[in-house]
N, CA, C and O atoms as a MOPAC input file, in Angstrom:
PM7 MOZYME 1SCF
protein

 N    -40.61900 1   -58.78900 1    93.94900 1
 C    -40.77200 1   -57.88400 1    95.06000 1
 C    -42.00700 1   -57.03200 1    94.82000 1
 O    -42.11500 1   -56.27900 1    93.85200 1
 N    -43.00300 1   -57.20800 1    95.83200 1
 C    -44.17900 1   -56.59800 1    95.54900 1
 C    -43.71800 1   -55.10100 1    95.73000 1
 O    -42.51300 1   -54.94200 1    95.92400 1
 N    -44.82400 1   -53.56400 1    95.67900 1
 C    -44.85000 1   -52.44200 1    96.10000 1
 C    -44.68800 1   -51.85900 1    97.40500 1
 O    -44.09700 1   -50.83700 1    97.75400 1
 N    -45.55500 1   -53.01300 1    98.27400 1
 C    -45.35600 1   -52.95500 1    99.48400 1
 C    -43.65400 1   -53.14400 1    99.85300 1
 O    -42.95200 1   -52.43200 1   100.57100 1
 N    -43.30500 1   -54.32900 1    99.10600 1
 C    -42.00800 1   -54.56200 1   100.18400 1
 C    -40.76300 1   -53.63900 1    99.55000 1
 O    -39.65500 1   -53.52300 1   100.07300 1
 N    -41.20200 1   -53.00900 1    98.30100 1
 C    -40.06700 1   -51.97500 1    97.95100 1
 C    -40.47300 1   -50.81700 1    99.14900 1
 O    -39.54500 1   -50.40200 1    99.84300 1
 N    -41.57900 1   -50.40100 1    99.34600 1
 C    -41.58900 1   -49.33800 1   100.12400 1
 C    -41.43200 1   -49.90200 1   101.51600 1
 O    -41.13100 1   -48.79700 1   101.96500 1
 N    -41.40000 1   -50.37400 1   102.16300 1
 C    -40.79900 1   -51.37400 1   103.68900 1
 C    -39.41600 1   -51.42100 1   103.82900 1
 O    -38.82500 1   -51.17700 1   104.88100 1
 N    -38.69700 1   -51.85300 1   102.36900 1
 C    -37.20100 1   -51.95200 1   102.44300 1
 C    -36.47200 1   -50.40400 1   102.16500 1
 O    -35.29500 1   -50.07100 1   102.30600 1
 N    -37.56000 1   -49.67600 1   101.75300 1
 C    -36.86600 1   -48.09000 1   101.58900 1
 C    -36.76600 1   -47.72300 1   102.61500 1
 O    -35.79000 1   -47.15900 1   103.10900 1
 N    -37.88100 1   -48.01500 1   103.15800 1
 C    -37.97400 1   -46.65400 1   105.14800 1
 C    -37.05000 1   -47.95200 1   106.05500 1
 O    -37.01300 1   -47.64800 1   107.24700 1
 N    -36.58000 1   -48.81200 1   105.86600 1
 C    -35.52900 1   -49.81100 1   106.71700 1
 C    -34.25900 1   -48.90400 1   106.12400 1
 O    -33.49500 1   -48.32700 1   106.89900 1
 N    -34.15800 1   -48.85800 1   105.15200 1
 C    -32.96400 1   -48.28300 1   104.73800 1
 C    -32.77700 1   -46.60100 1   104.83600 1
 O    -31.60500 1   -46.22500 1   104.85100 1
 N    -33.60100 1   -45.77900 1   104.89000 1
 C    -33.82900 1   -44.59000 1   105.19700 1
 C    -33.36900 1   -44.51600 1   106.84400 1
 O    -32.42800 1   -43.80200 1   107.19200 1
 N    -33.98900 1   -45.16900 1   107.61100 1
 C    -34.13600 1   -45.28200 1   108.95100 1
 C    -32.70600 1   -45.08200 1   109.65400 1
 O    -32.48500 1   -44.36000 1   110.62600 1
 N    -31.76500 1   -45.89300 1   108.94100 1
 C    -30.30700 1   -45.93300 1   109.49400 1
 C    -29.69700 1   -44.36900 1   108.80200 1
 O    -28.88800 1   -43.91700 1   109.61300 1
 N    -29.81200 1   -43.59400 1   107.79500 1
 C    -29.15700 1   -42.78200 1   106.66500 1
 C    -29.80400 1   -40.98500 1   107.50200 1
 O    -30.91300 1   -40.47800 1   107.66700 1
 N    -28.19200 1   -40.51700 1   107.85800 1
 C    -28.47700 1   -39.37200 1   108.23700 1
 C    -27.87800 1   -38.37900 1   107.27100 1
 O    -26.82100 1   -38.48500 1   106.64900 1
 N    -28.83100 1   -37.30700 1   107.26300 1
 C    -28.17100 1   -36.17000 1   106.47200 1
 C    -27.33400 1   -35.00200 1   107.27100 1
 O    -27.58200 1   -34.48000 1   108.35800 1
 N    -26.13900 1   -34.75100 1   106.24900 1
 C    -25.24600 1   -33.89000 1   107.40100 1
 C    -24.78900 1   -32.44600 1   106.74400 1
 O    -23.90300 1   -32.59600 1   105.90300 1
 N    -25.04000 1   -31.62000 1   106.86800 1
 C    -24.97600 1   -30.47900 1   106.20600 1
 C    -24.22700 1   -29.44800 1   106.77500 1
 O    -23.95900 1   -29.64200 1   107.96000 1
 N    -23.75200 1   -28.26800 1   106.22000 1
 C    -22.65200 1   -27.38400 1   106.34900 1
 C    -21.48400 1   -27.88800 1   106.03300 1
 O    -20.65000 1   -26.99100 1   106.15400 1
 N    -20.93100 1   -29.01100 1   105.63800 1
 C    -19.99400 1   -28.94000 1   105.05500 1
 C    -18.53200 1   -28.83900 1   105.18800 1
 O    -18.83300 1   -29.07600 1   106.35700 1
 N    -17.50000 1   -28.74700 1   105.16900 1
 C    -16.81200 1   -27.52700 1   104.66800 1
 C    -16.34100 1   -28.27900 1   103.03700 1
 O    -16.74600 1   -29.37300 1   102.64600 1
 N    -15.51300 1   -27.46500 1   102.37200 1
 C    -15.57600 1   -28.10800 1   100.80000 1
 C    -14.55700 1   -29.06800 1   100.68800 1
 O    -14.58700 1   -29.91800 1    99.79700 1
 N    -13.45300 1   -28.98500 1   101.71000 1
 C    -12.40100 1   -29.83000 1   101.72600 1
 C    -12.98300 1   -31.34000 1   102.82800 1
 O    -12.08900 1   -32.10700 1   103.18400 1
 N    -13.83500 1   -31.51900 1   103.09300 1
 C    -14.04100 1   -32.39200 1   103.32900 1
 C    -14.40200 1   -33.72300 1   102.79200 1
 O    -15.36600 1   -33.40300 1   102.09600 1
 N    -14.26900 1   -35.04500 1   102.64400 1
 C    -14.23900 1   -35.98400 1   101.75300 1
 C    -14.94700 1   -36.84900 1   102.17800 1
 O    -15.67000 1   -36.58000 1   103.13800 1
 N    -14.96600 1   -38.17600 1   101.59500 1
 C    -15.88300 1   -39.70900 1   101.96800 1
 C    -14.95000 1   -39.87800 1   103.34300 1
 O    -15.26300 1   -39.61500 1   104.50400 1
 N    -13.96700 1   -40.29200 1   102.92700 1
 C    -12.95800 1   -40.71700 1   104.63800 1
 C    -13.22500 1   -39.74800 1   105.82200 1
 O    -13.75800 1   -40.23500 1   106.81900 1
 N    -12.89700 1   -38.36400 1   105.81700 1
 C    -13.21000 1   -37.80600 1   106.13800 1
 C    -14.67000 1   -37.80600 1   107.72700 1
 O    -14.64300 1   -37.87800 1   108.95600 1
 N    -16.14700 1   -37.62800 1   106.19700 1
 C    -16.73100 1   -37.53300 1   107.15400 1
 C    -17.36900 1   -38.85200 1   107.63000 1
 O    -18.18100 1   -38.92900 1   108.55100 1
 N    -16.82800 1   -40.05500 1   106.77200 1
 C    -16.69100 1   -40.93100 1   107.51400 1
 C    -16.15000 1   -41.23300 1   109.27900 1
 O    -16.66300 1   -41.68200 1   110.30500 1
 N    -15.10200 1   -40.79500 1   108.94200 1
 C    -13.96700 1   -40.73500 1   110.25200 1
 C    -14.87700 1   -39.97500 1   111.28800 1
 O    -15.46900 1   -40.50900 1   112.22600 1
 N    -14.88400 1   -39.03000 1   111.05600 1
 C    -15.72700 1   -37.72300 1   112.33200 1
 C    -17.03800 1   -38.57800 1   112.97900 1
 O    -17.40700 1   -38.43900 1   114.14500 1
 N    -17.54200 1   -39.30400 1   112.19600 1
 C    -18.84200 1   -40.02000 1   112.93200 1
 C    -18.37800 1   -41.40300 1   113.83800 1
 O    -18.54800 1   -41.60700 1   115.04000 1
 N    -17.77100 1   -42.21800 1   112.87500 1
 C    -16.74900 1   -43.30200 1   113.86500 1
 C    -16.10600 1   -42.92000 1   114.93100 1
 O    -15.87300 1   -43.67400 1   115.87600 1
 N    -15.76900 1   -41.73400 1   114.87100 1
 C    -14.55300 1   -40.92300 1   116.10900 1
 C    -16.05100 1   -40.43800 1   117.30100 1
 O    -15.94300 1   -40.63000 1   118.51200 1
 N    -16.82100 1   -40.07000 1   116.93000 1
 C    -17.87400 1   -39.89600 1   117.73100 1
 C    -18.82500 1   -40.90700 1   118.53400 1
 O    -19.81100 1   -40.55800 1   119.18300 1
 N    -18.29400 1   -42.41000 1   118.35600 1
 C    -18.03900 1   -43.56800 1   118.50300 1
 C    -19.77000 1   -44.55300 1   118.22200 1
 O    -20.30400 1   -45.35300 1   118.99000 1
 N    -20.24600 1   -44.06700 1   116.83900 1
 C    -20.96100 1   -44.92200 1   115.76900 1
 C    -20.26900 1   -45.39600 1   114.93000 1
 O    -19.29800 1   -44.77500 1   114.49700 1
 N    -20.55500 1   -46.44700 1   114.55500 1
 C    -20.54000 1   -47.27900 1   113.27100 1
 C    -20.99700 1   -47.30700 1   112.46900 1
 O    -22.20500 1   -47.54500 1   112.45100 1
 N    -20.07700 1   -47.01200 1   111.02600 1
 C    -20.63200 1   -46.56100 1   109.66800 1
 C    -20.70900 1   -47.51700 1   108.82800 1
 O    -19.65000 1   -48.12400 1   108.66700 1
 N    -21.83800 1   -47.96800 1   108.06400 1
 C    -21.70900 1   -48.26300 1   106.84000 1
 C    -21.52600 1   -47.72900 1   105.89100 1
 O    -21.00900 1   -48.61600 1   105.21100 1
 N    -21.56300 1   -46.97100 1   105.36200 1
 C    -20.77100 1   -45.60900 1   104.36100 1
 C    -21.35500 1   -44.31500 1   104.69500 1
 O    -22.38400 1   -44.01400 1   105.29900 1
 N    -20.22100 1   -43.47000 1   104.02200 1
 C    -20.40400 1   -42.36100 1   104.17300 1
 C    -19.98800 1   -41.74300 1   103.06400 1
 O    -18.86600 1   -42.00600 1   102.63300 1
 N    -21.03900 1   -40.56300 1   102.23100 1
 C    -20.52300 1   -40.02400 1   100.82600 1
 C    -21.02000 1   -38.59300 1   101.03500 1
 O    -22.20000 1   -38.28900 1   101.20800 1
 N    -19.67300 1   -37.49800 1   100.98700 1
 C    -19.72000 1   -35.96300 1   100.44100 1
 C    -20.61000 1   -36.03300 1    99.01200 1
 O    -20.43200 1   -36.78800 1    98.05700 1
 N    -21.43800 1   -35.18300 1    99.16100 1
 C    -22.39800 1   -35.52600 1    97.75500 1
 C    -21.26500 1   -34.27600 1    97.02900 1
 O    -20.47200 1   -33.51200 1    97.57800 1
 N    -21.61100 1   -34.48500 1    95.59800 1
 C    -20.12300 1   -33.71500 1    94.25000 1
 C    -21.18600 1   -33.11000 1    93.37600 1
 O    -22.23400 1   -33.74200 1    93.24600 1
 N    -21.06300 1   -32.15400 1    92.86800 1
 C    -21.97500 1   -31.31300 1    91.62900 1
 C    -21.53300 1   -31.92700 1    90.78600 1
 O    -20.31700 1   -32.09700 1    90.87400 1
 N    -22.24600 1   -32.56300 1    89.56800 1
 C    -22.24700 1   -33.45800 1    88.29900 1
 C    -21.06100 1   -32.87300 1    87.25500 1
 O    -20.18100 1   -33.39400 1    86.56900 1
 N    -21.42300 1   -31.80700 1    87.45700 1
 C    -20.69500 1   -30.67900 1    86.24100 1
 C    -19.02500 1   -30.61500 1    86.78900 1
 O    -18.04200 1   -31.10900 1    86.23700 1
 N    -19.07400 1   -30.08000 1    87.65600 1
 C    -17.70800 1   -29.45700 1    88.28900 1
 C    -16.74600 1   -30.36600 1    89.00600 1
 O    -15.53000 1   -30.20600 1    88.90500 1
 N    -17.37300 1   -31.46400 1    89.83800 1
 C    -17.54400 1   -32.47100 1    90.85200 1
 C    -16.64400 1   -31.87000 1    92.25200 1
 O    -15.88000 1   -32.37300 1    93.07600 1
 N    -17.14400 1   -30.67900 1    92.02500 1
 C    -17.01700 1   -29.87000 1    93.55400 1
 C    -18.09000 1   -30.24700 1    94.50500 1
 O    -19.29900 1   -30.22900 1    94.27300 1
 N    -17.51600 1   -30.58100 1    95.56900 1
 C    -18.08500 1   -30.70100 1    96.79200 1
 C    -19.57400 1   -29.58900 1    97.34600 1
 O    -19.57000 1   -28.39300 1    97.63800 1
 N    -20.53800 1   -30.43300 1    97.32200 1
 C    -21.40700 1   -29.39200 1    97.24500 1
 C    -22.42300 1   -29.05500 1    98.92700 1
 O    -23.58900 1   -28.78300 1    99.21400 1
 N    -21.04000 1   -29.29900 1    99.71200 1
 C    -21.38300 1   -28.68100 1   101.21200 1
 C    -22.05300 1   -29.55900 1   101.92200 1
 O    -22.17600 1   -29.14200 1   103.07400 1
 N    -22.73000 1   -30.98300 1   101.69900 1
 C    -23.33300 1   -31.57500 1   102.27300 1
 C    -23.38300 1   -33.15200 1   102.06700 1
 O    -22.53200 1   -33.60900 1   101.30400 1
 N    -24.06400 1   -33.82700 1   102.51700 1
 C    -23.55600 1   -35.54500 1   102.55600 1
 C    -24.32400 1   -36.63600 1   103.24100 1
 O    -25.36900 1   -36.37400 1   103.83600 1
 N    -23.93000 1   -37.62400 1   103.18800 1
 C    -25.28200 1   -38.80000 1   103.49200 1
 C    -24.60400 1   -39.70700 1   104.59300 1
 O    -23.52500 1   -40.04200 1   104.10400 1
 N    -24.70800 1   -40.15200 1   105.60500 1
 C    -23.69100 1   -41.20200 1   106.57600 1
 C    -25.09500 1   -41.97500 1   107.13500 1
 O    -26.00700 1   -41.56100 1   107.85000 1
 N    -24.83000 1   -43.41000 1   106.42500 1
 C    -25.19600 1   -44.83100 1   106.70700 1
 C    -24.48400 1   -45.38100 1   107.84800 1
 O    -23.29000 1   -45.62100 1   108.02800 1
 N    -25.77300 1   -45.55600 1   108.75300 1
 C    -25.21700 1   -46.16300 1   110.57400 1
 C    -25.24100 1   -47.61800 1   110.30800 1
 O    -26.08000 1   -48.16100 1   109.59000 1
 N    -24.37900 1   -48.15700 1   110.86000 1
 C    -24.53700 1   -49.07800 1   111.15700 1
 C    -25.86800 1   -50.33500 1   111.30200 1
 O    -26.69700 1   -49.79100 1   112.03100 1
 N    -26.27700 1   -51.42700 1   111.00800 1
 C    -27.35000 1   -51.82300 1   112.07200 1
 C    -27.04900 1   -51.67500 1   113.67300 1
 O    -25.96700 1   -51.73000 1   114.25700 1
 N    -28.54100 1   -51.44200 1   114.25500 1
 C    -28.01200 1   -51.63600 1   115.22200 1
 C    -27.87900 1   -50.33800 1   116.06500 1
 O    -28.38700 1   -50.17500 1   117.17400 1
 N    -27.13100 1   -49.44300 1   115.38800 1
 C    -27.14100 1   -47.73700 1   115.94000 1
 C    -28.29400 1   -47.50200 1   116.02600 1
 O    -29.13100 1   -47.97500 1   115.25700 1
 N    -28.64000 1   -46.45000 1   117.32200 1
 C    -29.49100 1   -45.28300 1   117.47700 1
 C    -29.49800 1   -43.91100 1   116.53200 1
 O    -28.78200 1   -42.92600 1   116.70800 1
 N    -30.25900 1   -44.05700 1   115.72600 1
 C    -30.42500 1   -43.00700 1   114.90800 1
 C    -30.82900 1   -41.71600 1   115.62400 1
 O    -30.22400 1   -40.71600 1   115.24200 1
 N    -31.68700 1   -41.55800 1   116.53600 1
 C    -31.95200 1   -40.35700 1   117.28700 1
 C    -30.75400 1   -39.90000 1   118.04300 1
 O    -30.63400 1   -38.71100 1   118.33600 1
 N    -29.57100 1   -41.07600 1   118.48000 1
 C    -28.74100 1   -40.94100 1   119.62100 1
 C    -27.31200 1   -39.87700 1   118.72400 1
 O    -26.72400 1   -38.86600 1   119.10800 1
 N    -27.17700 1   -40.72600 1   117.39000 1
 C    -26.67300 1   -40.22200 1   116.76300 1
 C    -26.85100 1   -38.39500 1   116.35800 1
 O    -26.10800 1   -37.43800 1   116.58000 1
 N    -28.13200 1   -38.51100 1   115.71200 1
 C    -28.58000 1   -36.70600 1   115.47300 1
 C    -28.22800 1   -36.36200 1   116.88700 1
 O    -27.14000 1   -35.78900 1   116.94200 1
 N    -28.64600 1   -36.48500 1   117.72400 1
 C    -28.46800 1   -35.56800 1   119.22500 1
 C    -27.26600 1   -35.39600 1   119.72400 1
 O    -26.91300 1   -34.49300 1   120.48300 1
 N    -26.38400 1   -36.60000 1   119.13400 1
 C    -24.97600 1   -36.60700 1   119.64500 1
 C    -24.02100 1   -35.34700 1   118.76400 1
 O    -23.26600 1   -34.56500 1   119.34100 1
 N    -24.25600 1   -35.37200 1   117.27800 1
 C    -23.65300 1   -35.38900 1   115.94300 1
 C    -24.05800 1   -33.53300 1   115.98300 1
 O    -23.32100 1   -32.57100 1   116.19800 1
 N    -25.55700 1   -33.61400 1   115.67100 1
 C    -25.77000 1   -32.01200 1   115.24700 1
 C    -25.23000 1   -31.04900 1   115.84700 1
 O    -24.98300 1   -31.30800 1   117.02500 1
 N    -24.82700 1   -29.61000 1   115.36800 1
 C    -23.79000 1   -28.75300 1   116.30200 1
 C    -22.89000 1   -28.68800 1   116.09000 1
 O    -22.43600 1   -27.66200 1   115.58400 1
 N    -22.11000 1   -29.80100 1   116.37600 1
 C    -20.49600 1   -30.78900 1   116.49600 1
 C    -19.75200 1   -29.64700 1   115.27000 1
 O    -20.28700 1   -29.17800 1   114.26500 1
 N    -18.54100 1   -29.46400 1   115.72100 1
 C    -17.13600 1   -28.62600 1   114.55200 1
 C    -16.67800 1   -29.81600 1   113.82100 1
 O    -15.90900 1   -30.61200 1   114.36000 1
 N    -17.05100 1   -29.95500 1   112.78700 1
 C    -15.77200 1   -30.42000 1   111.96100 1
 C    -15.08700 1   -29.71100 1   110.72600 1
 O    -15.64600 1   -29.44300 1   109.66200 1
 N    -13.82100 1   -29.46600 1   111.05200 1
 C    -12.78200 1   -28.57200 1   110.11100 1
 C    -13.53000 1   -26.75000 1   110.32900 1
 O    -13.85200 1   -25.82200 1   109.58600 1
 N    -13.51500 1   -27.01300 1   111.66500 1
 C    -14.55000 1   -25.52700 1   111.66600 1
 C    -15.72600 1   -24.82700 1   111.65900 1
 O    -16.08300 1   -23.67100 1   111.88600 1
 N    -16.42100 1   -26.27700 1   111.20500 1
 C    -17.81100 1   -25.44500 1   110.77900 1
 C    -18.50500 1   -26.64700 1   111.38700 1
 O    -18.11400 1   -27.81300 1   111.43800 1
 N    -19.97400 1   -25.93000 1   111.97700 1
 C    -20.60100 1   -26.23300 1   112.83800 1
 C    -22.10600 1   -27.18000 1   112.12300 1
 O    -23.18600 1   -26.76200 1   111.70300 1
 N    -21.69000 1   -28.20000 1   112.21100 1
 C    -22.63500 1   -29.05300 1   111.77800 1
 C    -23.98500 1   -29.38100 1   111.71800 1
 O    -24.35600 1   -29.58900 1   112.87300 1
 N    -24.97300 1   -29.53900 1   110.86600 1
 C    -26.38300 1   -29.42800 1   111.22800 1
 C    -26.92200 1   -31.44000 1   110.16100 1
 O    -26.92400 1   -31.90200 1   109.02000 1
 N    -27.24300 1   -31.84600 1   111.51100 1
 C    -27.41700 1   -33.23700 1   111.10900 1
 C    -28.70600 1   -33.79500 1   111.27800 1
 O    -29.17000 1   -33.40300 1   112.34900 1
 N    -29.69700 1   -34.75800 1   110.50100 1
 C    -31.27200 1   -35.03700 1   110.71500 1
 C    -30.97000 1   -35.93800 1   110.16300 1
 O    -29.85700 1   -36.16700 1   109.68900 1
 N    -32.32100 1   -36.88900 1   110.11700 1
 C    -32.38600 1   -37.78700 1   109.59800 1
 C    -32.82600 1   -37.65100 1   107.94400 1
 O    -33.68700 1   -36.85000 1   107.58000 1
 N    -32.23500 1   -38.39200 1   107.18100 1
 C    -31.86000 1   -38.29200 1   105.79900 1
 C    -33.76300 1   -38.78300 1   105.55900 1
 O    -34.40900 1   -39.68900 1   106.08500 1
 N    -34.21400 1   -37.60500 1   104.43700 1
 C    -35.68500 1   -38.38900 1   103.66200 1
 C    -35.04300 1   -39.05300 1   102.12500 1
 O    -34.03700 1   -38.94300 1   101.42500 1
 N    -36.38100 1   -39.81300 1   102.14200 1
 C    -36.12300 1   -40.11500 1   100.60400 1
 C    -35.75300 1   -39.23500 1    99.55700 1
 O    -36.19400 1   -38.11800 1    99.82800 1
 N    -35.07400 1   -39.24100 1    98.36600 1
 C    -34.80600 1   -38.59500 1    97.67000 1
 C    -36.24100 1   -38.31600 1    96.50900 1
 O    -36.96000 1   -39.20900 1    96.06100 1
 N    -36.33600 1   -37.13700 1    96.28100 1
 C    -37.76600 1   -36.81300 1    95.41900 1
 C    -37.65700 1   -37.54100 1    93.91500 1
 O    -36.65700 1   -37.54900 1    93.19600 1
 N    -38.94900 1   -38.14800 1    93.63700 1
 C    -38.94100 1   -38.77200 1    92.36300 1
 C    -39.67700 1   -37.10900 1    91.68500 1
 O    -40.20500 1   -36.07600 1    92.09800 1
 N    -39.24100 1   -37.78700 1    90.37200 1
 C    -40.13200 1   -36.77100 1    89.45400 1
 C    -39.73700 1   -35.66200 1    89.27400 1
 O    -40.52700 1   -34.79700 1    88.89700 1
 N    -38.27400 1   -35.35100 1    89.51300 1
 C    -37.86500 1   -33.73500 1    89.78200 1
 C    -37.31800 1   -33.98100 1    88.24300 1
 O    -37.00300 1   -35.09300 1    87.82000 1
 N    -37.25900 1   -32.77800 1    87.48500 1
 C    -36.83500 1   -32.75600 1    85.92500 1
 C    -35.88600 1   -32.77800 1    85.81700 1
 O    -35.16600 1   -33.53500 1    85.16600 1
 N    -35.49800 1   -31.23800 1    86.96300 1
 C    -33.83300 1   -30.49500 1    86.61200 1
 C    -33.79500 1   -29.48900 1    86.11100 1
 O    -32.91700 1   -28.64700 1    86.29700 1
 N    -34.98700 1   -29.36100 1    85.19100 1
 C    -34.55600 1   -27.80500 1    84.50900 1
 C    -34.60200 1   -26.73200 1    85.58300 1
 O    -35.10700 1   -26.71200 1    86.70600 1
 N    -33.97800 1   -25.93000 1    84.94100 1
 C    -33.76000 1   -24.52800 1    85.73100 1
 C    -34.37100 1   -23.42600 1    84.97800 1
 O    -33.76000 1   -22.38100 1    84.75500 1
 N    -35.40200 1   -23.62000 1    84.63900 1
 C    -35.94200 1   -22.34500 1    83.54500 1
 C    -37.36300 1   -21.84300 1    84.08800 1
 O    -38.20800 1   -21.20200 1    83.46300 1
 N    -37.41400 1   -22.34300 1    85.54400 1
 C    -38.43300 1   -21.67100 1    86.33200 1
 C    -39.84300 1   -22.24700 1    86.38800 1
 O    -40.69900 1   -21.84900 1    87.17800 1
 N    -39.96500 1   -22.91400 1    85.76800 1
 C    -41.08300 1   -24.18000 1    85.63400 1
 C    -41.70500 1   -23.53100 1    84.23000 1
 O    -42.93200 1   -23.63000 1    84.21700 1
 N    -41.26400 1   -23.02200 1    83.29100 1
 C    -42.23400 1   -22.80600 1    82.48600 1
 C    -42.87200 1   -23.59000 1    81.26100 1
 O    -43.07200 1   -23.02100 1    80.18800 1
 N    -43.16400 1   -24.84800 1    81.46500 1
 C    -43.97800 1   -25.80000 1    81.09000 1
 C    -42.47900 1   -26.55200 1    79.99100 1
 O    -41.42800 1   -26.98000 1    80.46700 1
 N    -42.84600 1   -26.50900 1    78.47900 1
 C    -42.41100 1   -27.19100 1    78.03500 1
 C    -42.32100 1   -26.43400 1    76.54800 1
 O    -42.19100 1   -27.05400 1    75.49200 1
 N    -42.43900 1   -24.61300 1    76.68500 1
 C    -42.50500 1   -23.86400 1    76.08200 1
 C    -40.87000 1   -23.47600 1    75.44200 1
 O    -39.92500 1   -23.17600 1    76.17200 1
 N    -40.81300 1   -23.54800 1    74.18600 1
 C    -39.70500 1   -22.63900 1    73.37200 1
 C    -39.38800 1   -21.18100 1    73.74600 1
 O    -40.11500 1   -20.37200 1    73.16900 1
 N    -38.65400 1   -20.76200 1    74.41400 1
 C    -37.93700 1   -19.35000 1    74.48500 1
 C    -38.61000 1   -18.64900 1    73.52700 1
 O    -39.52600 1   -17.93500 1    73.93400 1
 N    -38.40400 1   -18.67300 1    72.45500 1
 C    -38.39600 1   -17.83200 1    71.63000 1
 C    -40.43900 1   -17.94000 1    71.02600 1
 O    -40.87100 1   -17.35300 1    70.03400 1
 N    -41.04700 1   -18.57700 1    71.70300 1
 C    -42.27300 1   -18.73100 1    71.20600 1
 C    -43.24800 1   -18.12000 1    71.95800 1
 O    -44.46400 1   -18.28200 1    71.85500 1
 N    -42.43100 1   -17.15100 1    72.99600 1
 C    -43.36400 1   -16.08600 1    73.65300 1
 C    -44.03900 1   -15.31600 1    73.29300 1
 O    -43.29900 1   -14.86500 1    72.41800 1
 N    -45.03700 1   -14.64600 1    73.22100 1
 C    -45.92100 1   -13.30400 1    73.02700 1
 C    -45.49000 1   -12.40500 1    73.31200 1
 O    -45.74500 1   -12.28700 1    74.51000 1
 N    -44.65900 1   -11.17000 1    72.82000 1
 C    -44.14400 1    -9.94600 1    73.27400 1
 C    -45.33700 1    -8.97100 1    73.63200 1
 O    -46.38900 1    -8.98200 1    72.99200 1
 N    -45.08800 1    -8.09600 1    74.74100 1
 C    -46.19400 1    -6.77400 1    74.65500 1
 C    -45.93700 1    -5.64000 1    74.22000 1
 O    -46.29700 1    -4.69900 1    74.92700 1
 N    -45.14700 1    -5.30400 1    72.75700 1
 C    -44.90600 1    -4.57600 1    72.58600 1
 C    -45.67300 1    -3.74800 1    70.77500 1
 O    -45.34700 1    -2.61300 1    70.42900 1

């Protein structure tokens, strides 16, 4: 598989994959599966994304249309929409970012804590 056709088969597969946000925490794969089928699209999956650590529900989620579905028809239909209360905000899903580290220490290079310069 050349470069080209990995990046061709990503935005084919991007193209169908909406992102759905707000949440609520009790909501699940079936779930917000169900709410989009009931809105009468066809899913190829649907996953509540989970925090690694805790694997609490972390308010937001990915729903794979069908071939075939209107992806615009969907966002226009979908965004807004109550489910379990809370008022839904839905787009089309981007690629996920390469190259992200993870750390949480504010970007400060690749420096030891303790190997700072005090001003005192």
């Amino acid at each position: 598989m050349t470069g080209r056709t990995t990046v061709r088969h990503m935005e084919d597969w991007m193209a169908s994959k909406l992102y759905v946000g707000n949440l609520a925490h009790s909501t699940d794969d079936s779930g917000l599966g169900a709410f989009v089928t009931n809105a009468g699209f066809q899913v190829a999956s649907a996953v509540v994304i989970r925090d690694r650590l805790t694997g609490q529900p972390r308010g937001f989620g990915f729903v794979e249309l069908a071939a075939g579905e209107d992806m615009q028809r969907a966002i226009g239909s979908l965004n807004g929409q109550a489910l379990e209360g809370r008022s839904l905000t839905v787009n089309e899903a981007r690629p996920q970012r390469t190259g992200f580290s993870g750390s949480r220490d504010g970007g400060g290079g690749n420096r030891d804590r303790f190997d700072r310069k005090r001003d005192y």
